[in-house]
C-alpha positions as CSV (number, residue, x, y, z in Angstrom):
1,X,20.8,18.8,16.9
2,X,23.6,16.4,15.4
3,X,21.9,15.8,11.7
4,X,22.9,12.5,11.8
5,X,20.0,11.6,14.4
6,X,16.9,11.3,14.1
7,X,14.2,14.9,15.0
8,X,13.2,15.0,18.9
9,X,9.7,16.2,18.0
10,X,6.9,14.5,15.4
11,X,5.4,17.6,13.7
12,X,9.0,19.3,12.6
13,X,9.7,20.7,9.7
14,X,10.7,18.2,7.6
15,X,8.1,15.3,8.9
16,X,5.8,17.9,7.8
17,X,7.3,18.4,4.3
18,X,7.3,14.9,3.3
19,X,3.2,14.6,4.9
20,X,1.8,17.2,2.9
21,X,3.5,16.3,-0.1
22,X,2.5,12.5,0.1
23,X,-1.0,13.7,0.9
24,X,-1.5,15.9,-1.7
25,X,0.1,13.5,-4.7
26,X,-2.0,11.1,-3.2
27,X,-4.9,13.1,-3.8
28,X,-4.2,13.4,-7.4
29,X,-3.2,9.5,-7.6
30,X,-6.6,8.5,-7.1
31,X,-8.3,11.2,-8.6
32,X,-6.5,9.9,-11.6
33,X,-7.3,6.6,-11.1
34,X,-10.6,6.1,-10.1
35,X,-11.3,8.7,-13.4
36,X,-9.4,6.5,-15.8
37,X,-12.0,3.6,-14.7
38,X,-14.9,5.8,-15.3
39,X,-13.6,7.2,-18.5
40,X,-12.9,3.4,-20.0
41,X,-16.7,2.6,-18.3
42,X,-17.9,5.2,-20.6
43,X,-15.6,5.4,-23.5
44,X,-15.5,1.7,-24.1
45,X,-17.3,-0.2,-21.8
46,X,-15.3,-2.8,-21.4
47,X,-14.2,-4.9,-18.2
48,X,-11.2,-6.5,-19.9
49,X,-9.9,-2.8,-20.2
50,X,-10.5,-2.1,-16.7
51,X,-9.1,-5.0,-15.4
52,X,-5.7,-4.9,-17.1
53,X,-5.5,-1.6,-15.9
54,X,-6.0,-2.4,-11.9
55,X,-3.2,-5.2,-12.8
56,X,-1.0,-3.1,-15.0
57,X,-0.7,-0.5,-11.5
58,X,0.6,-3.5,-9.7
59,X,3.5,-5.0,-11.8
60,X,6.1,-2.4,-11.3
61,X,6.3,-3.4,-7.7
62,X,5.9,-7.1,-8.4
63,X,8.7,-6.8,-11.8
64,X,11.3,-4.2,-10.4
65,X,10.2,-4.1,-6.5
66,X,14.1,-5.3,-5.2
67,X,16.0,-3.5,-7.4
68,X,14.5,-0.4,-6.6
69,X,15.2,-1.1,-3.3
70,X,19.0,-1.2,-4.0
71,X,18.3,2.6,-5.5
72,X,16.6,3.4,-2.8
73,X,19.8,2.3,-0.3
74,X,22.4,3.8,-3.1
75,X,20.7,7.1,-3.5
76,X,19.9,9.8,-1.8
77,X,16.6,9.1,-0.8
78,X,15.3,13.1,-0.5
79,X,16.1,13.5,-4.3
80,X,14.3,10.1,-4.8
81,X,11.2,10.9,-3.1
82,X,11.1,14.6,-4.7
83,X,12.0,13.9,-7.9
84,X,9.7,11.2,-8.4
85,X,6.8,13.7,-8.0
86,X,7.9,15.9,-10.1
87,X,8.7,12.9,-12.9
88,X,5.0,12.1,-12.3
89,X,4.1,15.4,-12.9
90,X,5.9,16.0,-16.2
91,X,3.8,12.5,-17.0
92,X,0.8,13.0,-16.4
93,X,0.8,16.5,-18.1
94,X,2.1,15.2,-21.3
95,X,-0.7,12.6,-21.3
96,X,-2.9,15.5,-20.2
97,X,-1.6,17.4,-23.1
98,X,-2.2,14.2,-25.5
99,X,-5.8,13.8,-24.4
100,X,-6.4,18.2,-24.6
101,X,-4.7,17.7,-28.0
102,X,-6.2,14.2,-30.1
103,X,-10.0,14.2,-27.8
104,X,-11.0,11.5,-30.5
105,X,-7.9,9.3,-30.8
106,X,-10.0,6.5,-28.7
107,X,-6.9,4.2,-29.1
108,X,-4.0,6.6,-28.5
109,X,-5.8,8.0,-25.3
110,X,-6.0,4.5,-24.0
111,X,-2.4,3.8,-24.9
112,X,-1.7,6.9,-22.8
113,X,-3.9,5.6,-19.9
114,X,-1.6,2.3,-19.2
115,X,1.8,4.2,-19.8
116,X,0.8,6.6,-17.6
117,X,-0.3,3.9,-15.0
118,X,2.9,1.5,-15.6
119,X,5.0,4.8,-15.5
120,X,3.5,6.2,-12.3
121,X,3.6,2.5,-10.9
122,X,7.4,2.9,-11.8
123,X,7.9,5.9,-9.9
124,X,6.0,4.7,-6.9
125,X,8.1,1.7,-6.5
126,X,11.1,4.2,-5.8
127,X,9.6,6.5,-3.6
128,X,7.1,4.6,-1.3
129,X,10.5,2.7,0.0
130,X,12.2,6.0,0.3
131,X,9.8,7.3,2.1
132,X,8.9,4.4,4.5
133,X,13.4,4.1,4.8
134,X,13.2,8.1,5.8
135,X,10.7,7.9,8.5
136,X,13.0,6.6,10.8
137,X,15.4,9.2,10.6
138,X,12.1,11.8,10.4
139,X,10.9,11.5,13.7
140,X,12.2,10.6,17.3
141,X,12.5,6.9,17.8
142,X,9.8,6.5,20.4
143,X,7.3,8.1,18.4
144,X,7.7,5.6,14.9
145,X,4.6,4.1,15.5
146,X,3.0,7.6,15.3
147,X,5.1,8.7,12.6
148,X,3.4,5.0,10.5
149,X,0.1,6.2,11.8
150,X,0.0,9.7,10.7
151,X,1.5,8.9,7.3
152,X,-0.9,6.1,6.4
153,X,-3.9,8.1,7.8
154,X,-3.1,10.8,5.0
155,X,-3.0,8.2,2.7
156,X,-6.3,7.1,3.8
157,X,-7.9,10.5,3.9
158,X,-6.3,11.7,0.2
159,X,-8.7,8.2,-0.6
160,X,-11.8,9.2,0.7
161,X,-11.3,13.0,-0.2
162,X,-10.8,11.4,-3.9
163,X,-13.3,8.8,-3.8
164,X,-16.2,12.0,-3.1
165,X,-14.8,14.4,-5.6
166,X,-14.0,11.9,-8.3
167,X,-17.4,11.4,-10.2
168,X,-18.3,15.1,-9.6
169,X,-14.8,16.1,-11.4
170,X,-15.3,14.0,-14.2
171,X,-18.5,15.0,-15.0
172,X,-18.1,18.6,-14.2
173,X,-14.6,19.0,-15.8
174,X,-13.9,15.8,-17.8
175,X,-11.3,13.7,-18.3
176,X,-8.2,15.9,-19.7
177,X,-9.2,18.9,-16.6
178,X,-8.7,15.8,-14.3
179,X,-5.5,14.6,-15.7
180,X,-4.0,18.2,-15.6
181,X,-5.2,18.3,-11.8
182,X,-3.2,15.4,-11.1
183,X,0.0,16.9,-12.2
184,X,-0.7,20.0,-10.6
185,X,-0.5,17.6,-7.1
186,X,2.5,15.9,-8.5
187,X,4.5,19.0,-9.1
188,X,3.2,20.3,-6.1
189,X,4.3,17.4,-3.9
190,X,8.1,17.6,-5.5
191,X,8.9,21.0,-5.2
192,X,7.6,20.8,-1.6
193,X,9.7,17.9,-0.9
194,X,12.9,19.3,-2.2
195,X,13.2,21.6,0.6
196,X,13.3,18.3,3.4
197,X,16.6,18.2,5.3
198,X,18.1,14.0,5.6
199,X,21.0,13.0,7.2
200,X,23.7,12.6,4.4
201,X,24.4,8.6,3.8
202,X,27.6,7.9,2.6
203,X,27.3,5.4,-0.3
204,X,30.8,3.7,-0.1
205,X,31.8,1.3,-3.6
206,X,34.7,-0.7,-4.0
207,X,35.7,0.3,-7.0
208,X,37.7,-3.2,-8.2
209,X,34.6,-5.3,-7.9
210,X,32.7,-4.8,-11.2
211,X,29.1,-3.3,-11.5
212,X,26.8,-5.9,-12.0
213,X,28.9,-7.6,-9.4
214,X,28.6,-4.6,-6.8
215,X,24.7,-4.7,-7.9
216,X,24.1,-8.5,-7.4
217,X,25.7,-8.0,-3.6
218,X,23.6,-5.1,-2.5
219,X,20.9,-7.4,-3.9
220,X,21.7,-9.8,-1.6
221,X,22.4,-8.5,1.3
222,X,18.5,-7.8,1.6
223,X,17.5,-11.0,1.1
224,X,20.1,-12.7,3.2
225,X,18.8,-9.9,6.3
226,X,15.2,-11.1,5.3
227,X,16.1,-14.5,5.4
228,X,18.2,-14.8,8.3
229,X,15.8,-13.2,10.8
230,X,12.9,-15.8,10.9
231,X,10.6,-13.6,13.2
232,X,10.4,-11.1,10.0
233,X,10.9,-14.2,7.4
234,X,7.7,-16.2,9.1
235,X,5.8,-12.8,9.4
236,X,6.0,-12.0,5.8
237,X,5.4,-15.6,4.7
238,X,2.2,-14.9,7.0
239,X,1.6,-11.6,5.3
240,X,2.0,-13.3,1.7
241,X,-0.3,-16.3,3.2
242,X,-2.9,-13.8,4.5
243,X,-3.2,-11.6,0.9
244,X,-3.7,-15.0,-1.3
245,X,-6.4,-15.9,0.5
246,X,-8.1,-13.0,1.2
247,X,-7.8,-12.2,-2.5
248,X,-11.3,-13.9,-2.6
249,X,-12.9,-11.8,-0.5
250,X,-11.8,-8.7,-2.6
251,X,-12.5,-10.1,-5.8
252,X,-16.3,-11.5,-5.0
253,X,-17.2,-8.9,-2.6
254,X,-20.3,-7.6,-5.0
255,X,-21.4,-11.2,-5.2
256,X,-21.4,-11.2,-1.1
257,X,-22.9,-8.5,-0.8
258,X,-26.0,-8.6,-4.0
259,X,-26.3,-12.7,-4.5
260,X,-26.0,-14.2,-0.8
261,X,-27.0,-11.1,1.5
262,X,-29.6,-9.8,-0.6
263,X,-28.6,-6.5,-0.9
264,X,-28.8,-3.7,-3.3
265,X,-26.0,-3.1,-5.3
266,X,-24.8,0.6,-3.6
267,X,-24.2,-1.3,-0.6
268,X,-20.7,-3.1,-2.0
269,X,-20.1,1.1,-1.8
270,X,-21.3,1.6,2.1
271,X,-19.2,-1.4,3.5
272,X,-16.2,-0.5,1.5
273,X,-16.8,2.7,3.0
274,X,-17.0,1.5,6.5
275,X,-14.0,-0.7,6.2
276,X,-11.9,2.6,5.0
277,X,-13.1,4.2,8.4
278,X,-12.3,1.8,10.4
279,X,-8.6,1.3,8.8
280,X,-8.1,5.6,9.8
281,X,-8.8,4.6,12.8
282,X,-7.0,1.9,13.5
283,X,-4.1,3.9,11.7
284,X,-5.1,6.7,14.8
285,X,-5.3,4.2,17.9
286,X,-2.2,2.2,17.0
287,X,0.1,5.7,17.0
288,X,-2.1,7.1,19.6
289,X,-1.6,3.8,22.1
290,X,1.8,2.0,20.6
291,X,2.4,-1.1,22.2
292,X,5.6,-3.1,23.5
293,X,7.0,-6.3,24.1
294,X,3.9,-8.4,25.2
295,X,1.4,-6.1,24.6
296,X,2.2,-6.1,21.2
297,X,2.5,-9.6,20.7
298,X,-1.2,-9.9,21.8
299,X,-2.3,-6.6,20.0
300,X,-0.8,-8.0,16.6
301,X,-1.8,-12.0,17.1
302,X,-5.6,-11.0,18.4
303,X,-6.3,-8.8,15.4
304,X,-5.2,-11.5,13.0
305,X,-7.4,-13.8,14.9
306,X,-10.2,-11.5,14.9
307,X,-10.4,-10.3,11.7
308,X,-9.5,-13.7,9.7
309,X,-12.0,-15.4,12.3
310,X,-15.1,-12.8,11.9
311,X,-14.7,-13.1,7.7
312,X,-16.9,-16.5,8.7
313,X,-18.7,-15.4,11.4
314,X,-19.9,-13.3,8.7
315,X,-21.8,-15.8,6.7
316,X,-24.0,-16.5,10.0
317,X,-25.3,-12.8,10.2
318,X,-26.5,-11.7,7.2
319,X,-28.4,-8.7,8.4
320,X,-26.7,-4.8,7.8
321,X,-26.8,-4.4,11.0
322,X,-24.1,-7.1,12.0
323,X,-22.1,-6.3,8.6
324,X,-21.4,-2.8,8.7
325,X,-19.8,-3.2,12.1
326,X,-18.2,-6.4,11.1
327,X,-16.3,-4.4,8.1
328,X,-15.5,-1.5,10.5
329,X,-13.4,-3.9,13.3
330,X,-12.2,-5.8,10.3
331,X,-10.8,-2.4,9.0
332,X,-10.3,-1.3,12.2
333,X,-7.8,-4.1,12.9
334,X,-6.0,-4.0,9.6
335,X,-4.8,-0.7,10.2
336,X,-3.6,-1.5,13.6
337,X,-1.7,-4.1,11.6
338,X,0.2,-2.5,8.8
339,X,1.4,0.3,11.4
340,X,2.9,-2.0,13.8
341,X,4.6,-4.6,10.9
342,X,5.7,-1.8,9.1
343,X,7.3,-0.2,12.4
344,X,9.0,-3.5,13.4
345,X,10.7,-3.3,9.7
346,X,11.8,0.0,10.2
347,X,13.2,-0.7,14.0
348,X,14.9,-4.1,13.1
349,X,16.3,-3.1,9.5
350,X,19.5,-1.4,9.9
351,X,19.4,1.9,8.1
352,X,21.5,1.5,5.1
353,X,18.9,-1.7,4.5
354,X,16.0,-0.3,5.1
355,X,15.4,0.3,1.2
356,X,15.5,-3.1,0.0
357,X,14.1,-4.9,3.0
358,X,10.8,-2.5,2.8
359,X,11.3,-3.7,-1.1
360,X,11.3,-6.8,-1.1
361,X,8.9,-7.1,1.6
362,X,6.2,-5.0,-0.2
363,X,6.7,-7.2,-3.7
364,X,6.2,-10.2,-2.2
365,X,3.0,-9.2,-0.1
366,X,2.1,-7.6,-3.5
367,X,2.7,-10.4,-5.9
368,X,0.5,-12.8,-4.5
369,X,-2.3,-10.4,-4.6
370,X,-3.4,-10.7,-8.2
371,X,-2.5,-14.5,-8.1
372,X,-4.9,-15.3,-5.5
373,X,-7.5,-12.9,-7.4
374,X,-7.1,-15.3,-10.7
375,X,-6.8,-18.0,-8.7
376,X,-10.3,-17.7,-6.8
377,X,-11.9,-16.3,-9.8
378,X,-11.3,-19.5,-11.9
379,X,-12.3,-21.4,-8.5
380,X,-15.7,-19.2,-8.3
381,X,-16.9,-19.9,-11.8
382,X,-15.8,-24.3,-11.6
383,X,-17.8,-24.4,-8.3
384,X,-20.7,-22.7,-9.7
385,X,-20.6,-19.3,-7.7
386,X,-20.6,-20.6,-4.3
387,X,-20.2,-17.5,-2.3
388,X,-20.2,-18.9,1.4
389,X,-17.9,-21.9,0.2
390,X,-15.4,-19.5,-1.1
391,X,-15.5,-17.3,1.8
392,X,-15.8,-20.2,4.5
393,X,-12.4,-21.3,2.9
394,X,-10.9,-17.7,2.7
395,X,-11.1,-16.9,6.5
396,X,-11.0,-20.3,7.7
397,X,-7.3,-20.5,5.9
398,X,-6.5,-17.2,7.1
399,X,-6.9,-17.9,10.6
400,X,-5.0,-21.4,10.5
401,X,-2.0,-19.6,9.2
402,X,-2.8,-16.8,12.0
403,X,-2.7,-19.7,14.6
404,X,0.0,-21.2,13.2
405,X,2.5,-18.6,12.8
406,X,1.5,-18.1,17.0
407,X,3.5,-21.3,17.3
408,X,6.9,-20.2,16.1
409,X,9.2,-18.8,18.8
410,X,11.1,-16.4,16.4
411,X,8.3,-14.9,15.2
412,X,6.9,-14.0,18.5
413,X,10.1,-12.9,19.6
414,X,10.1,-10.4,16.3
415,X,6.4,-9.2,17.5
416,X,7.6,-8.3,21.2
417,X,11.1,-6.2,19.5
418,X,11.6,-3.2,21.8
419,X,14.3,-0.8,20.4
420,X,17.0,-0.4,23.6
């Protein structure tokens, strides 16, 4: 096979590589993580702390998010994804080693907590690009949507695999065994991943134009790409749209579900757990059953409808019976979603782009994230804690932009893209 093409079968050798490695550094991501919030829970109780660690995770993306994308299109993207892990894994065994070393340093092992979330954030925001710009060349062309599919299902499993072994762990092992377990998976994941096979990308530089010069044009160029396709440009705006104002709905969740529904607590738990189902298998069905042209269209435009329009139908049906199904379909329809936007990126992008078009997309879909959560916090508290206002607003918003967007013949025509 010429190595400049992309693999004629799914499952080869170096698909597999880069799966298993993402899965298992997954694993130990949100072991990691979800034990740092129950070691600040019990070390110092405090919500602030816990807080500025969930938004310390996302600035990387949001601060450095397009210029890692120019990395990602200047380097080889292997070495990136590989040595990133293995970065990580150096990391988080030297905070491992700090936490082993001073157990009753309360403020250094804290300190160590947020660099090792800022760092990790760092290293994330140079590989998740390379790998989303190597998928592409990873697996045949008509099988991308798969390809998506299979790679965010991991991701989805390494979360629930994490999310049932966490609390045992950190009671059974404690914190520093925990830390030392996510290295392990880092290391792991990098050595692995040094051993995948890409097509070598010649990274041409004019050598008379100056640095920051040549930087500030690479720069550019994604932008431009972004901006001059308005299919992509309105469906990111829609993306960006869509994450402000479902922000609420993240953020007040355990109001929904304890001060308006009625229920216990643990349920907040059960419906986030339902909603994580039905993403997997909307991750499955949407690389099981791609869709082209029209069909996609529809399949794309009727989820966003759906799933904006049932966060109000909600509010009408209170009982668990209608919930737990209503958070499956709303899951089930946001996976179908990411894998088919995140598939019409890859197949419209040209390949030396790729990087900093998946970039800049992701910090821009990722930077109005915690705005909207400050934003509908502040909102919450002046209204006094209206939960069916908030949400009423939330959905209702959604689904005009949803309808909108349905409006705009460029972005339709980016939702029916069929590679030729």
């Amino acid at each position: 096979m010429n190595p400049s093409q992309p693999h004629r079968k799914l499952w080869n050798r170096n698909f597999l590589l880069l799966w298993q490695g993402q899965f298992i550094s997954s694993i130990g991501k949100q072991l990691f993580a979800m034990a740092a919030m129950l070691w600040l829970k019990t070390i110092t109780d405090s919500g602030t702390l816990m807080g500025m660690v969930m938004t310390v995770a996302m600035l990387p993306m949001v601060v450095i998010g397009p210029i890692a994308g120019v990395i990602v299109d200047r380097w080889d993207r292997k070495r990136l994804i590989a040595w990133t892990d293995i970065a990580g894994g150096i990391a988080v065994a030297a905070a491992g080693a700090v936490f082993f070393l001073l157990p009753d340093r309360l403020a250094i092992l804290v300190g160590v907590v947020f660099t090792v979330t800022v760092a990790t954030g760092l290293l994330d925001t140079l590989s998740q690009p390379s790998i989303s710009a190597s998928l592409p060349l990873l697996s045949p062309a008509e099988k991308l949507e798969a390809a998506n599919s299979i790679n965010m299902a991991g991701l989805q499993i390494a979360v629930f695999i994490s999310q049932g072994l966490a609390g045992l762990l950190f009671v059974l092992t404690g914190m520093p065994v925990l830390i030392m377990i996510n290295a392990a998976t880092y290391l792991c994941a990098g050595i692995s991943e040094l051993f995948i096979h890409l097509p070598h990308r010649s990274a041409e530089a004019d050598p008379s134009i100056h640095p920051w010069l040549r930087f500030k044009k690479y720069l550019m160029e994604g932008f431009r790409f972004v901006y001059h396709n308005r299919g992509m440009r309105t469906g990111l705006l829609l993306n960006m749209a869509l994450n402000f104002f479902v922000a609420p709905v993240l953020v007040l969740l355990p109001f929904y579900v304890e001060d308006y529904i009625g229920l216990p607590q643990q349920w907040y738990g059960y419906f986030m757990a339902v909603f994580g189902l039905g993403g997997l298998l909307g991750f499955i069905l949407a690389g099981a059953f791609p869709t082209r042209g029209l069909a996609r269209e529809i399949a794309v435009s009727g989820s966003l409808m759906v799933q904006t329009g049932l966060i109000v139908v909600m509010l009408f049906f209170k009982f668990p019976g209608f919930q737990m199904p209503a958070f499956a379909v709303i899951g089930l329809l946001n996976g179908i979603l990411n894998v088919n936007f995140n598939t019409l990126i890859q197949q419209i992008t040209p390949g030396n782009l790729l990087g900093r078009v998946q970039s800049l997309s992701t910090t821009a879909v990722t930077a109005v994230l915690p705005l909207g959560m400050a934003v509908s916090g502040i909102i919450f508290d002046a209204i006094g804690k209206n939960v069916p206002v908030m949400f009423a607003v939330s959905g209702g918003m959604s689904f005009l932009f949803s309808i909108i967007c349905i409006f705009s013949k460029e972005y339709r025509r980016f939702l029916r893209y069929t590679v030729s």
